[in-house]
N, C-alpha and C positions, 0 to 999 in steps of 0.2 A: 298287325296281329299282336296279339296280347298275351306273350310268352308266360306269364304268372299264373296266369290261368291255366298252364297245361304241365302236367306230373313230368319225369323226369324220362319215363318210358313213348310215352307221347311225343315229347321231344327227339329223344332217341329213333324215333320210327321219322322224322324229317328229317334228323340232321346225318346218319348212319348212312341213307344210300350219296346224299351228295358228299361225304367224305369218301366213300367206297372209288366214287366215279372220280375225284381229286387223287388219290394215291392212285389207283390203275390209272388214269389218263399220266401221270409224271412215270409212273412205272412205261410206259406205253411209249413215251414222248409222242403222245397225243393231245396236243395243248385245245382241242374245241374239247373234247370227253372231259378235259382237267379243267377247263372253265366254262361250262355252258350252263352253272348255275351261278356264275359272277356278277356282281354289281356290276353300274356303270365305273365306278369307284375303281374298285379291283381289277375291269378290265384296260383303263388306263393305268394301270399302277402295276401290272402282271400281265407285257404285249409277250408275243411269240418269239421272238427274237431271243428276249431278256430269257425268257422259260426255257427255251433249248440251252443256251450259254451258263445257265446256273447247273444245268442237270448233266450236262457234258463235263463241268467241273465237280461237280459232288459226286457223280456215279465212278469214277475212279478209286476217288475215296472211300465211299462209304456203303457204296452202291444203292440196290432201289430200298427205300421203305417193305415193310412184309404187311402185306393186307390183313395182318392179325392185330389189332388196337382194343384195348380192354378199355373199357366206360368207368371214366375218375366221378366225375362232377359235371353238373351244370352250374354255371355263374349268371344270375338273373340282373339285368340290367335295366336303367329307365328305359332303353331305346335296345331291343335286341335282346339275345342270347348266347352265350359262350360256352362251347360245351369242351371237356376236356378227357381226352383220353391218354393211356398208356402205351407206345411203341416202339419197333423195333426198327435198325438200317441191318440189311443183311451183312456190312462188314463192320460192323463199328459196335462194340460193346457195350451194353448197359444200356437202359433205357432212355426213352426221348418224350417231351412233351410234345402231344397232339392238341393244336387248338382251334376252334370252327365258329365263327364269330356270326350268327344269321342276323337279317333286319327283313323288314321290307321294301321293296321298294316297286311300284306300279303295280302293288296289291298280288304280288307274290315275294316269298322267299326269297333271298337273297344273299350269298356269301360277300359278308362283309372284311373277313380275314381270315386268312388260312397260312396256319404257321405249326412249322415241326421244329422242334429246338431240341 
């Protein structure tokens, strides 16, 4: 797909529900809901195991993300899409980067990185 070609709303309307379905599948420790739109990439690189053991160590801490994410930017790339929002960890103060990295791969969508900092 030819991400250039498509406004920033457009965008928004692909990349909005599989971030939706990544924060409630980790809010959930639902790791199929939190990757069922994964690359082959990402599903080797983010197994079930790894996912529980991160989220049992951060939800102490910081607890779940809030399904409330305000829309930064999108970063247009040779290969892919980056789209970046604004959020929040229900214990941790101050804001956090949301990042959603799509491509394709076997001629759909694909979450190529998904990162909360």
């Amino acid at each position: 797909m030819n991400f250039s070609d498509k406004s920033n709303k457009e965008i928004l309307n692909i990349a909005e529900p599989i971030m939706t379905n990544i924060i409630e599948g980790s809010n959930e420790t639902d790791y199929e809901k939190f990757s069922q739109e994964f690359s082959s990439i990402m599903l080797k690189a983010v197994q079930k195991e790894e996912f529980e053991r991160q989220l049992a160590e951060s939800r102490e801490k910081i607890g779940n993300i809030k399904n409330e994410i305000e829309f930064l930017s999108c970063i247009y790339r040779d290969s892919g899409i980056t789209v970046l929002w604004k959020g929040y960890y229900e214990k941790k103060n101050g804001e956090v980067l949301v990042q959603l990295t799509l491509d394709e791969e076997d001629e759909k969508i694909k979450v190529f990185g998904a990162f909360i900092e």
